[in-house]
N, C-alpha and C positions, 0 to 999 in steps of 0.2 A: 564640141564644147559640152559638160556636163551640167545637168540640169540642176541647178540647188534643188537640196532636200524642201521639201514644206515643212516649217515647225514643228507642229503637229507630229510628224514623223520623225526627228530627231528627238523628241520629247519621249518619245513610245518608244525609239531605238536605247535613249541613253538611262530612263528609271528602271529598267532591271538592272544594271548596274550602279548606282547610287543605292539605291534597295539594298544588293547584295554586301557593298562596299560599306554597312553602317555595321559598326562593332556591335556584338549583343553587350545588352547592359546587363551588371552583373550584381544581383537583388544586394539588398543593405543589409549589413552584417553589423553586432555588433563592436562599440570602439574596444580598440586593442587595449589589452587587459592583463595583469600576470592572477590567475584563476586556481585557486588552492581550497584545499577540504577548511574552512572558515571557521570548525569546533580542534582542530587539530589534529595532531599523531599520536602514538606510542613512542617511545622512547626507540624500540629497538623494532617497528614496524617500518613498513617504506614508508617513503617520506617525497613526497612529488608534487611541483607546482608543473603547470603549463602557460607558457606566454602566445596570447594570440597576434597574427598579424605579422611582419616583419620585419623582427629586432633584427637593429642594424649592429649592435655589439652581441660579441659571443658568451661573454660573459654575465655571471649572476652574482649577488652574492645575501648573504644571511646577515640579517642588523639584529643587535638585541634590543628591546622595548623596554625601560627603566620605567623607575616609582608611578607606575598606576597613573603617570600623565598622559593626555594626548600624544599622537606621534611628534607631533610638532614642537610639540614644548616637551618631551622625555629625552632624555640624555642617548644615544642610538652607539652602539660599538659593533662595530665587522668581527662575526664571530667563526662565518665560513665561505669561500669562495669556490664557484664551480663554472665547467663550460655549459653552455647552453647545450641539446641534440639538435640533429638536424633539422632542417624544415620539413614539417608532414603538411599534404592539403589531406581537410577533412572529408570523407566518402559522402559525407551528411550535411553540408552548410559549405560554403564557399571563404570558409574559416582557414587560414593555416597556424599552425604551431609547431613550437620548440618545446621541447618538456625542459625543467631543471630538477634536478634529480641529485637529492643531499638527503638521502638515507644514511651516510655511514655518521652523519651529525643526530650524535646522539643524547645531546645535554640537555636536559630539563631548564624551560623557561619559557620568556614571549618571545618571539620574532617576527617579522615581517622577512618577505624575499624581496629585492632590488634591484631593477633592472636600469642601466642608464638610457635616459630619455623616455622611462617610461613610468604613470602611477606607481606607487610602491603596490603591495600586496595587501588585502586587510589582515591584520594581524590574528595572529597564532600562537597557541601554547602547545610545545613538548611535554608530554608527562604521561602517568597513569589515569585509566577511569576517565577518559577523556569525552569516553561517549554516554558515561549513566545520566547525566544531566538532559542528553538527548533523548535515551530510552524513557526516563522519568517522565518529560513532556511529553513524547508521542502517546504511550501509555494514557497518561492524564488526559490527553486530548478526548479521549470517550467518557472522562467524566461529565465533559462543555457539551457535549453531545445526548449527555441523558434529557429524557421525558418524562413530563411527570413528577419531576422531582424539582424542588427550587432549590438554585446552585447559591448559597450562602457568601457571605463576606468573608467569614475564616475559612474555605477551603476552595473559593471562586476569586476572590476579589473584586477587581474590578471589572469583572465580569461576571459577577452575580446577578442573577436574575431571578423572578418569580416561575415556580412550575410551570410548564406550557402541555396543554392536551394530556388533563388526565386520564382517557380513552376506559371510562368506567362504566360507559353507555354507546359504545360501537355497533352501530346496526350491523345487520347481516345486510349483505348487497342482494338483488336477488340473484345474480351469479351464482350465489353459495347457498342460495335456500334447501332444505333440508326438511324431511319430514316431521323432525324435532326442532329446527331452530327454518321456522316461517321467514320470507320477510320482512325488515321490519323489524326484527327480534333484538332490543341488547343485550350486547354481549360485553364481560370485562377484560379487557387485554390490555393493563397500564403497563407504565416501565419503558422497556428497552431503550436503542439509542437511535434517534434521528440517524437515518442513511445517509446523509450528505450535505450540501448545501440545502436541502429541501426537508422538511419537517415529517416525512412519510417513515415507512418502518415494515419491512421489505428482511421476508425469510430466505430467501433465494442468497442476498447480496450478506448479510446476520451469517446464512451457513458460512461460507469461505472464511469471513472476518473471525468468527468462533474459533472454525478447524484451527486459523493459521496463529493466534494468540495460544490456544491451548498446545498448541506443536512445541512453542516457544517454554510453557513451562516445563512441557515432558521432555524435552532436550535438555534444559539447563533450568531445572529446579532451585540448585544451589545459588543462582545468580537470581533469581527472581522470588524466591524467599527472602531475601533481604533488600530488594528494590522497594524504596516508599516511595509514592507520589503522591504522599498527604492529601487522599480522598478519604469518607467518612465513610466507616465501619455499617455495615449491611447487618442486622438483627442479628444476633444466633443467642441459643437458651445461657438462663442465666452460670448455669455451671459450665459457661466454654467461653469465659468473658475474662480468663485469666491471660498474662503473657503468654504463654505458652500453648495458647489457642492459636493466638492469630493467625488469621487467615493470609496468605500474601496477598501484596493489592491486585497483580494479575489478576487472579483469582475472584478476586472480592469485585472486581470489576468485569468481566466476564460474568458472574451469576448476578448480575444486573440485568443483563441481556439475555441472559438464558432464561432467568426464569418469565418476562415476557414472553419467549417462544415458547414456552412450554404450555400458555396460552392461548395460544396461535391454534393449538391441535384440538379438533374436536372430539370432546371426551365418549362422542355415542357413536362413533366408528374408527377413529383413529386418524384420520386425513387432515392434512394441515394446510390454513389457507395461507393464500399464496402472500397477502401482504397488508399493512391496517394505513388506509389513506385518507386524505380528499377525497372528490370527486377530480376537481383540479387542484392544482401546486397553489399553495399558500403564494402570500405578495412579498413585497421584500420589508416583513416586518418582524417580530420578535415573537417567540412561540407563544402560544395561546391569546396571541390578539384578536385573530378570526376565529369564528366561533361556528363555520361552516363544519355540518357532518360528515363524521368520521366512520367510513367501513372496514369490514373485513368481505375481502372478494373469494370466488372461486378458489376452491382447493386446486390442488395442481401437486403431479407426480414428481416433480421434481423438486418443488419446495418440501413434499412428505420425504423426500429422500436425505434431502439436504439438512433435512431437521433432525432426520432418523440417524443418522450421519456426527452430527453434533450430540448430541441426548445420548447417543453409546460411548464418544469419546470423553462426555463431562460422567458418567454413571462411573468408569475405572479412575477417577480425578480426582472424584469429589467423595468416593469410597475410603477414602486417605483421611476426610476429614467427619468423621463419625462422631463426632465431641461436638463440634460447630454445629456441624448441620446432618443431624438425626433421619433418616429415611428419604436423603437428599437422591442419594446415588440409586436406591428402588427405585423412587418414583421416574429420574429416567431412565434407566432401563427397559420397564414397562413401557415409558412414554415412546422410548426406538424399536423396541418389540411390534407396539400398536401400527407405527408408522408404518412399516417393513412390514407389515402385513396388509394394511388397506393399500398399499404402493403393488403388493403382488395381486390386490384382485383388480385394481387400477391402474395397467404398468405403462400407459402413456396420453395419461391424462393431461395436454398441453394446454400453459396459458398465453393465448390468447388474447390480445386485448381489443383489438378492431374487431373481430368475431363477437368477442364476448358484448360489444358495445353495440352491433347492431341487432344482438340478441335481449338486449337487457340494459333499464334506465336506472339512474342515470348514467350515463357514462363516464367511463373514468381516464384520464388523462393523465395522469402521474406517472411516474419510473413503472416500464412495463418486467425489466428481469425474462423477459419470453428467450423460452431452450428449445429447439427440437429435437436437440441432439439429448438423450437419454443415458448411454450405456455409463457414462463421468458418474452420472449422479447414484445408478447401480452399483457399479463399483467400489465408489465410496463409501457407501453406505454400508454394502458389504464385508467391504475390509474392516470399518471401526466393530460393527455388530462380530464382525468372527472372529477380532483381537479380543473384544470384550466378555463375549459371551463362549465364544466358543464352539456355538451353533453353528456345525458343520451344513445345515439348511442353507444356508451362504456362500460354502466353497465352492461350489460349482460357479456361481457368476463371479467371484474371484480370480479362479483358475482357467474361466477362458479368455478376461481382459489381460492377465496379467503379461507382459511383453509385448505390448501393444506399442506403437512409439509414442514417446516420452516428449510430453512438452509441458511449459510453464503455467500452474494454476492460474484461473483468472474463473469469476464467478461462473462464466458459462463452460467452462471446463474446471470439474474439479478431481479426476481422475489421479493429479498427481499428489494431491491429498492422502488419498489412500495406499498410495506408493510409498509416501512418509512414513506411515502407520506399519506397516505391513515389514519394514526396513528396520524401524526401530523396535519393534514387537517381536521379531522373528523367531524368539527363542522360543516361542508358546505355539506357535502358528503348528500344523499338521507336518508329522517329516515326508510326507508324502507333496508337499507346497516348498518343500524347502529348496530344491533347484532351479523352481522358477523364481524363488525370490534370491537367490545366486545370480539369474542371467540378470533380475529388476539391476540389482546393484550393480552388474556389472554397464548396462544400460545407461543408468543414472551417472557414473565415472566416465563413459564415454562420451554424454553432455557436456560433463565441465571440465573432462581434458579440450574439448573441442573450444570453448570458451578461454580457455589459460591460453591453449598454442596460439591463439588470434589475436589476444590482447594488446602485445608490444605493438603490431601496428596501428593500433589506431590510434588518431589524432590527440585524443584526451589522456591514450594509454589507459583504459576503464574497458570492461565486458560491453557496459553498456554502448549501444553506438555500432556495434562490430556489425551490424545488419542498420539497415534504415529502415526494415518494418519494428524495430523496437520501438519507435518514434508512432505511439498511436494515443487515442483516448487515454488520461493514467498510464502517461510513459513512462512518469516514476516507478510505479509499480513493479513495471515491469526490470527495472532496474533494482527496484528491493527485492523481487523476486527470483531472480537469478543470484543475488545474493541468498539469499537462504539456501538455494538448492548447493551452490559452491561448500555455503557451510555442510549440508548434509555431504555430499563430497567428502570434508572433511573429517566427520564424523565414522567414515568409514574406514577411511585411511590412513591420518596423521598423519598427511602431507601438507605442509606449509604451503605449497603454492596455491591451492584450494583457498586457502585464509587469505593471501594476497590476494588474489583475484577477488575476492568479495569484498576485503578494504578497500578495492579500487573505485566497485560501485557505492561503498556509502561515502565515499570521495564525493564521488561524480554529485551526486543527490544534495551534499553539503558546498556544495562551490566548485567543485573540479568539470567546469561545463562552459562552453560556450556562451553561454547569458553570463557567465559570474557573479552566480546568485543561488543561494542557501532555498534549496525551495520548501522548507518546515518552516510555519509561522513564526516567528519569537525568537528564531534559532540565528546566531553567527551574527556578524556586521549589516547584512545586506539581502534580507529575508521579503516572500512577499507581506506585501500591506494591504491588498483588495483584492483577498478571495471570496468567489463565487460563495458565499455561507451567509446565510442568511441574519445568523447573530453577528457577526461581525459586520455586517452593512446596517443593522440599523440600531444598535446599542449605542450611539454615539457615542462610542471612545475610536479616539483614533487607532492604537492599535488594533489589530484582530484578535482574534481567538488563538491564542499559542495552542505549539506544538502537533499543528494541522500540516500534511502532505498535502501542499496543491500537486492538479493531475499533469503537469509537464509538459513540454513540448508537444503539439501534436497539427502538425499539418492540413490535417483534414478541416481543423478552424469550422468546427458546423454549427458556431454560435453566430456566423458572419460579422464578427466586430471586425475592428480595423487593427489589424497587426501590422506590426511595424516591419518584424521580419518572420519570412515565412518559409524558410527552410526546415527540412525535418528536425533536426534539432535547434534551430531557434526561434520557434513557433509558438513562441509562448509570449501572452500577455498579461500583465497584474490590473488588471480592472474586472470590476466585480460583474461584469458583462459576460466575461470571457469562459463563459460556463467548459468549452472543448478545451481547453488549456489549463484551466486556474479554478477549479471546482477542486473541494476537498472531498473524499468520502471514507468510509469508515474500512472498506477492504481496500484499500492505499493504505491506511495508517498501519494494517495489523504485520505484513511484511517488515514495514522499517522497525517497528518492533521488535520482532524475531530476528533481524539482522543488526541492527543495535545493541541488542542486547545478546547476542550469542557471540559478537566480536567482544564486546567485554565480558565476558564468559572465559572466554577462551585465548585473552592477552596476552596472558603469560605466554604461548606457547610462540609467539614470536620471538623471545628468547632463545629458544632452543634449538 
């Protein structure tokens, strides 16, 4: 006869199997959704929503939206019927989708898409010019961003407010002290624009944000010459105050910014400090409430780069405008000459900020911008100074980066900055440079073929997404930024599929996303409401600050707030906490800029 087990023992025999036996739970996603570009299409561009979850019919169909009422109370008529695609699981969220896909409806008006048993869609207009009113906001965005300056009622609104941090008395840190500027020393460096949610002012994060606005006019002039975002006109002498002066507001906003950095650079050696701050981050109050001192820290090689970088790209710009602004375009050039030359007798002078802070009081805790990596900001630098200048003293560190592998700018990489430059400039460049800027291009097409061939499987059918490391800090960006390169693509080829692909991701960024949510302030139906920016948390108005990029999905969550969901792409939270996900900053907004505005540039060409 056998012996009963003891409990104890059949307890320990049977929980590795009840263990094994429990289904994994499978994280929260969000509710099923039909998810579409929220500002609209072109007429004759595709045309694609995505339904999340799934839809038990296969069918979609198109309603049109009558007299300017709500959906509920507007008259609604079926204007087009399609089948759903198949089911995709997403590589990135535990999401799956159907695309509905009514490109060949091409009639001007509102609609919504209609799925049975499911939300409708938020509504949509077919037409032209469908994105200037988005380029117009993104643009304007760096007005809400100015220092220094008080944003008035006729060109702010309801979000005017008084100047904050005239920075007319900025000590020198002693980081930066100097034989000439002790410290202790003020110094004047007003202007520029707030870096982000945080009220500091950061040349490092300024260079990228400059380069990639100014890229934007030297690509498509003709569209940004006539963009207005009703900001106020910036000084110029009194005979260049007629029409036929104006400056475009690109333009006129940008030398807001610029010429703050151009005080950034120390006029008795040329080196540019690295950023004008705190000691620590302001509170969550409204600018110029705290009245804690303001420095400028430690020079640094790579902000002297990054400036010297911009100053040559704005001196060929702003050469253009000699009526306006008199001795604009000398003063930088000497100012990228100066740089480019203290950066050659200082060529890896890193910042630092734990080093710097056990070397020197008080310490400083704000956005650090620290690079080790150097050769981006040589490069760049280089390529603007030898498109502009000429100064073959530059070719050589051109001509050894140039064919290096090719990946998407982001402030600590700005190499492909000068890929830009170097592409669009080429006619001037040395013919002795002219094959390696052959294999650049050819380079840069094999990027965004690679980008086009991967597209149709992904779940959202967008660039963005085709990798799960797109999904980081400012994932939008990363998403406007692949758009831009797609347009440069473009630009080389006039091949349509390059324009699709990049309308894909200003899709994605306006609603074509897993969250089903327009991530520009102010923008579409269903936009966020509590971004990490500081004006907009304590202005008490409820909306925010329009025409702001929060920074997007991002996993990594390094603010520890409590996400709801946290997969790579739907990692994102709208509370003003949620600084890893839902922070605005000023190199986010300047992409969707340049890809906003270069798809409406270039509309027509979906036509064709």
């Amino acid at each position: 006869m056998r012996k009963a087990r003891p409990l104890a023992l059949l307890i320990f025999l049977l929980t590795p199997v009840c263990l094994f036996a429990q289904p994994t739970a499978t994280p929260p996603i969000p509710p099923p959704a039909i998810v579409l570009n929220q500002s609209g299409f072109y007429a004759d561009g595709p045309k694609q929503a995505v339904v999340t979850g799934l839809a038990l019919k296969d069918v979609f169909y198109l309603v049109s939206v009558h007299d300017n009422a709500p959906s509920w109370q507007g008259r609604v008529d079926t204007v087009f019927f399609g089948r759903l695609g198949p089911g995709t699981a997403s590589a990135n969220s535990s999401v799956e989708t159907r695309l509905a896909d009514f490109s060949t409806f091409r009639h001007p008006g509102t609609y919504r898409v209609v799925v049975p048993n499911y939300p409708n869609s938020w509504p949509f207009t077919i037409g032209a010019n469908r994105f200037t009113p988005l380029t117009a906001a993104a643009l304007k965005g760096y007005y809400y961003q100015r220092s220094a300056m008080a944003l008035t009622p006729g060109y702010a609104g309801e979000w005017s407010r008084p100047a904050g941090h005239p920075d007319t008395a900025v000590l020198v840190h002693p980081s930066a002290a100097s034989a000439e500027r002790r410290a202790g020393t003020a110094v004047s460096t007003p202007g520029g624009w707030y870096d982000a949610g945080d009220y500091n002012k950061y040349i490092v994060n300024s260079g990228i944000t400059m380069g990639t606005l100014l890229d934007a006019w030297e690509d498509f002039p003709g569209y940004f010459d006539t963009l207005r975002t009703d900001i106020p006109a910036l000084p110029m002498p009194a005979g260049a105050r007629d029409a036929a002066s104006r400056v475009p507001d690109l333009l006129n906003e940008a030398l807001y910014n610029l010429r703050w950095m151009l005080t950034m650079q120390d006029p008795n050696d040329g080196g540019v400090y690295h950023k004008c701050t705190n000691a620590v981050f302001d509170g969550m109050v409204m600018p110029g409430v705290t009245k804690a001192p303001r420095y400028v820290v430690q020079k640094s090689t790579a902000a002297t780069l990054d400036f010297a970088a911009v100053t040559a790209q704005a001196a060929r710009i702003f050469a253009k405008f000699p009526r306006q602004f008199p001795r604009l375009a000398d003063s930088c050039r000497r100012a990228a000459l100066a740089a480019w030359q203290w950066a050659r007798q200082n060529p890896a002078v890193i910042y630092d900020q734990e080093a710097m802070n056990r070397a020197f009081q008080p310490a400083v805790t704000t956005g650090a911008y620290g690079d080790r990596q150097l050769d981006d900001e040589w490069f760049w630098a280089a390529a603007e100074l030898l498109v502009t200048t000429g100064d073959t003293a530059c070719l050589s560190v051109v001509a050894s980066q140039i064919g290096r592998p090719l990946s998407l700018p982001s402030w600590s990489n700005v190499a492909m900055m000068g890929d830009y430059s170097l592409l669009r400039h080429r006619a001037v460049l040395p013919r002795g440079l002219q094959p390696a800027v052959d294999s650049l291009n050819r380079q840069l097409l094999d990027m965004a073929d690679a980008y086009v061939k991967k597209m149709p499987a992904t779940a959202f059918h967008t660039v963005m997404g085709e990798s799960t490391k797109d999904f980081i800090w400012g994932s939008n960006s990363v998403a406007a930024n692949q758009g831009m390169l797609l347009i440069n693509a473009w630009l080389s080829q006039h091949d349509r599929k390059y324009l699709d692909a990049a309308l894909s991701n200003l899709d994605y960024i306006l609603g074509r996303n897993a969250l089903n949510l327009c991530f520009v302030t102010g923008v579409g139906s269903r936009s966020p409401l509590h971004p990490h920016h500081r004006p907009s948390i304590a202005d008490g108005i409820d909306a925010p600050v329009p025409g702001l990029l929060a920074g997007g999905p991002n996993p990594g969550r390094q603010d520890h707030e409590n996400y709801v969901y946290t997969e790579p792409e739907t990692a994102y939270l709208d509370q003003n906490g949620a600084y890893a996900s839902n922070e605005i900053a000023i190199n986010w907004n300047a992409p969707l800029v340049y890809l906003a505005g270069g798809l409406e540039a270039l509309q027509g060409y979906f036509a064709r």
